[in-house]
MARVEX-593375 format. One record per residue: x, z, y of N, C-alpha, C in turn. Coordinates in steps of 0.1 Angstrom, whole numbers. Layout:
REM residues N
X, Z, Y, X, Z, Y, X, Z, Y
...
This chain:
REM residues 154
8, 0, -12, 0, 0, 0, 9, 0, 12
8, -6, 19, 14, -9, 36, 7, 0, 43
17, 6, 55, 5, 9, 65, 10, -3, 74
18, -11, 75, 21, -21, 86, 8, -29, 85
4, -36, 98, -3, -47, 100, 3, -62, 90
16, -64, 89, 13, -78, 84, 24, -79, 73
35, -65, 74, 38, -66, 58, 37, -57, 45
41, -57, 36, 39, -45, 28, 52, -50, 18
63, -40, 20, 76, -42, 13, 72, -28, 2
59, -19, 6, 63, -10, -3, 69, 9, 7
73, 5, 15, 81, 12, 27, 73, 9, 42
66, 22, 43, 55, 25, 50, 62, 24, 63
74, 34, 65, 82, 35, 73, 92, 21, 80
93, 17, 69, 99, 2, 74, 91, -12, 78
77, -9, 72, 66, -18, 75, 57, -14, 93
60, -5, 97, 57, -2, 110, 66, -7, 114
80, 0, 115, 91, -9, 120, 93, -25, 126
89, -27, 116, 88, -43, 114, 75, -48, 124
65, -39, 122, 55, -43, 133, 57, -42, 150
64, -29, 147, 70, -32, 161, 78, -39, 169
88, -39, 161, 103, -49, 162, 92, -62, 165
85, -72, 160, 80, -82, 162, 68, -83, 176
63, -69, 176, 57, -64, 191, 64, -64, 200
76, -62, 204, 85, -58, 208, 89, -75, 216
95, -81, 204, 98, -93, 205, 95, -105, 210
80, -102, 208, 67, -111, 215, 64, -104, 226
67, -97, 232, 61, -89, 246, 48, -99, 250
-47, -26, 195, -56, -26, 178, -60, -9, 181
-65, -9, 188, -70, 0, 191, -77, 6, 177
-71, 19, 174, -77, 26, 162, -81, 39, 165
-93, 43, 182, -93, 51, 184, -84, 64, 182
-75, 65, 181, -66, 74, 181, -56, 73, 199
-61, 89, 207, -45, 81, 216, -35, 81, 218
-26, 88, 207, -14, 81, 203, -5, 81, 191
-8, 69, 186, -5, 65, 172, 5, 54, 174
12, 45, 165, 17, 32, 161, 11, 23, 168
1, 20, 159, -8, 15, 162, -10, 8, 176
-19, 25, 182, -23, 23, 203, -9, 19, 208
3, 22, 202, 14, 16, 211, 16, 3, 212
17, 1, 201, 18, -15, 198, 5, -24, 207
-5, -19, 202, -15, -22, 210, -12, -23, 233
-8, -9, 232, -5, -11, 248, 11, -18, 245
16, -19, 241, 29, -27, 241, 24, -38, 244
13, -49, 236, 10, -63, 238, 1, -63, 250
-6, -53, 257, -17, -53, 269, -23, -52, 262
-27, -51, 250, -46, -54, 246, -53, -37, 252
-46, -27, 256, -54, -18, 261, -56, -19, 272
-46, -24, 281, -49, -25, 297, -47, -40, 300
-50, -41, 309, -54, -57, 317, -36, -66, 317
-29, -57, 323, -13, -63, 320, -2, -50, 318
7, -53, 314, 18, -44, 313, 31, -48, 311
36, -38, 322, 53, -40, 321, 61, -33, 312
54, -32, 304, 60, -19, 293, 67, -30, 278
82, -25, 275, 87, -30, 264, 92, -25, 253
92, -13, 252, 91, -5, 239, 83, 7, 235
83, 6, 226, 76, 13, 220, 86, 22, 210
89, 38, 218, 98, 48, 212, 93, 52, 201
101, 55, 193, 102, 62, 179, 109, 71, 177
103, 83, 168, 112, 91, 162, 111, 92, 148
121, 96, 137, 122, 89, 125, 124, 104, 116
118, 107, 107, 121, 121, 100, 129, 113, 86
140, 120, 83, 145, 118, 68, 135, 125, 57
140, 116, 49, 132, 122, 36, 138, 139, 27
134, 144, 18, 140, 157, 15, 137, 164, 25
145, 169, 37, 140, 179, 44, 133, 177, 58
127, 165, 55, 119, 159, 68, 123, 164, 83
136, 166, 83, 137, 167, 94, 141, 152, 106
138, 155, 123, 138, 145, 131, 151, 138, 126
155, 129, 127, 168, 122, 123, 173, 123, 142
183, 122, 143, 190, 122, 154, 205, 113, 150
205, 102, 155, 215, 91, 159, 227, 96, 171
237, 91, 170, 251, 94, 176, 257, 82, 181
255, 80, 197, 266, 69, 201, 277, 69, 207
282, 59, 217, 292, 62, 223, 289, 48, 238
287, 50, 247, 290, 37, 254, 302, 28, 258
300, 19, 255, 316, 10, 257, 318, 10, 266
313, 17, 276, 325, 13, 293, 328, 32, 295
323, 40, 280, 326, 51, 283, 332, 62, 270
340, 59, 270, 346, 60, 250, 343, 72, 245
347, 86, 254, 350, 96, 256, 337, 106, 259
323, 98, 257, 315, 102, 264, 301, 100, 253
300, 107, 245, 294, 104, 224, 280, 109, 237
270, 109, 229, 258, 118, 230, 246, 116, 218
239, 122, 219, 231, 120, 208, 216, 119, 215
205, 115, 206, 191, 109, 209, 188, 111, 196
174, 112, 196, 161, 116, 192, 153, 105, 192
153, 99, 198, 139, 87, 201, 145, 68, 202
144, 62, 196, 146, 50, 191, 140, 41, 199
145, 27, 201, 137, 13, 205, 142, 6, 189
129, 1, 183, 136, -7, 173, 138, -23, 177
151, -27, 173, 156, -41, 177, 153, -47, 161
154, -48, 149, 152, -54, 145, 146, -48, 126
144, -55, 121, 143, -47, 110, 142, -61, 96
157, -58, 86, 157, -73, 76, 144, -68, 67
150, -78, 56, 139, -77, 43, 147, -73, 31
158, -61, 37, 162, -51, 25, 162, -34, 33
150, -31, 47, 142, -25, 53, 159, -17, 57
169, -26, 62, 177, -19, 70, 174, -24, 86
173, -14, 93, 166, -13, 108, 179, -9, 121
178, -23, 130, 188, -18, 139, 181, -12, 151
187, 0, 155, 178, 11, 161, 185, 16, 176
186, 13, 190, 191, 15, 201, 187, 29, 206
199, 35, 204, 193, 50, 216, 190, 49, 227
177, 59, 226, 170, 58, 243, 173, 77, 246
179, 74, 258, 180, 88, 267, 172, 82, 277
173, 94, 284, 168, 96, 301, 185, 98, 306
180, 89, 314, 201, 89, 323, 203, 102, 331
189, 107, 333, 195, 119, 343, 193, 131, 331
191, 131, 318, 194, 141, 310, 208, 143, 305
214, 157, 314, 223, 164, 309, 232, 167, 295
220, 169, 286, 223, 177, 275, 225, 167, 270
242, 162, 263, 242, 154, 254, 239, 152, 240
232, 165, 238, 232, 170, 225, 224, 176, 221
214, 172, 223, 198, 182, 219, 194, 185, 205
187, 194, 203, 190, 204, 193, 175, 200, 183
165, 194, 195, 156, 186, 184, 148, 178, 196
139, 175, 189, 132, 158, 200, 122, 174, 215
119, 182, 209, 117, 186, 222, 124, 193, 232
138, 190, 227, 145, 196, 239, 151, 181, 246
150, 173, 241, 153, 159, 248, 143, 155, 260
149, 153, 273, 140, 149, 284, 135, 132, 278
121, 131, 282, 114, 119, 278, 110, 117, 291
110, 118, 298, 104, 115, 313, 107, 102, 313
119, 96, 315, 129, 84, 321, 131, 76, 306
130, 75, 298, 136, 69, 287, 138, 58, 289
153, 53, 288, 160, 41, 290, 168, 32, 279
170, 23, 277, 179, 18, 267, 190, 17, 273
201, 22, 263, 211, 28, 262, 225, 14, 260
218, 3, 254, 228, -7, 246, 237, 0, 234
232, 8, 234, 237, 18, 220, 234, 18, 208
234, 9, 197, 226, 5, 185, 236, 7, 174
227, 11, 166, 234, 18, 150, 222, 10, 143
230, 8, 126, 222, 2, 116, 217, 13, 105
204, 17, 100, 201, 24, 96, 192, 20, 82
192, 24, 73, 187, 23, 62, 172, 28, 58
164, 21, 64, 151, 26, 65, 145, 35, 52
150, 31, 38, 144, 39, 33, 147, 52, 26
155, 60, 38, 160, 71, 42, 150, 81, 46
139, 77, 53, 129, 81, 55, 115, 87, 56
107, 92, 55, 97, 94, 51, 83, 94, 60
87, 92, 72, 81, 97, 87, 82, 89, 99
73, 83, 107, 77, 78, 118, 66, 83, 129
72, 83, 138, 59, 93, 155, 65, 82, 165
51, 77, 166, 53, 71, 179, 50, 72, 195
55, 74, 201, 51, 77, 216, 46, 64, 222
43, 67, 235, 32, 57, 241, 44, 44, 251
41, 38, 247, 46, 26, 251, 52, 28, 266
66, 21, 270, 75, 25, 279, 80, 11, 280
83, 13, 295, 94, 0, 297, 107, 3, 303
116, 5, 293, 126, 9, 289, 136, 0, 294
137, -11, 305, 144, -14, 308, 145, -15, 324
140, -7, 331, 134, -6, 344, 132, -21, 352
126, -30, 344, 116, -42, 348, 107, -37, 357
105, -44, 372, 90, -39, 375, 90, -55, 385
């Protein structure tokens, strides 16, 4: 059983992914307000009239001890300068459900190193150009927040 809209590898977690990543790409209302789903939904406009909004954040729990997964980067104009995130833009996702996943901070959050997704500032969430390749079915869990445009387009 899928819960994705258009595929079913089997991997619930990687079949959302994949919905996004293609929402995402292309810039369903299930009464719920805020699921997968309503994001993807306000990701394409189908909730509001237009939108400048281009991702749709994620957070990703491992499997076994379901805890938030938290990713580790570095930026290249800043070697010396690691931090960690909580909350995801998905860039792409193959068809052996490995998922390339961009850290989103808030640039004016301090803490490079938060201790779980609610001590991470979500106010500002920005893409980072900071992408790691992840093994989707690592997983067990995916929470989506409400659609953002994460690249300050206006």
């Amino acid at each position: 059983m899928s819960c994705g809209k258009k595929f079913d590898s089997g991997n619930c977690v990687a079949d959302i992914l994949r919905d996004i990543a293609d929402a995402q790409t292309d810039i369903i209302d299930n009464g719920c307000i805020t699921s997968c789903e309503r994001s993807i939904a306000d990701l394409l406009g189908e909730t509001a009239p237009t939108s400048e909004n281009d991702t749709v954040p994620v957070i990703l729990y491992c499997k076994g001890d379901c805890k938030p997964f938290q990713g580790f980067g570095v930026p290249e104009d800043d070697l010396w300068n690691a931090f960690g995130s909580f909350y995801f833009r998905v860039k792409s996702v193959d068809e052996d459900n490995c998922a390339v996943l961009e850290l989103l901070r808030d640039p004016n959050d301090d803490d490079e190193c938060p201790k779980s997704p609610a001590d991470q500032d979500t106010s500002h969430l920005r893409a980072t150009g900071v992408c790691m390749t992840v093994d989707l079915d690592c997983f067990c869990h995916v929470t989506c927040l409400p659609a953002i445009n994460a690249f300050d387009r206006v």
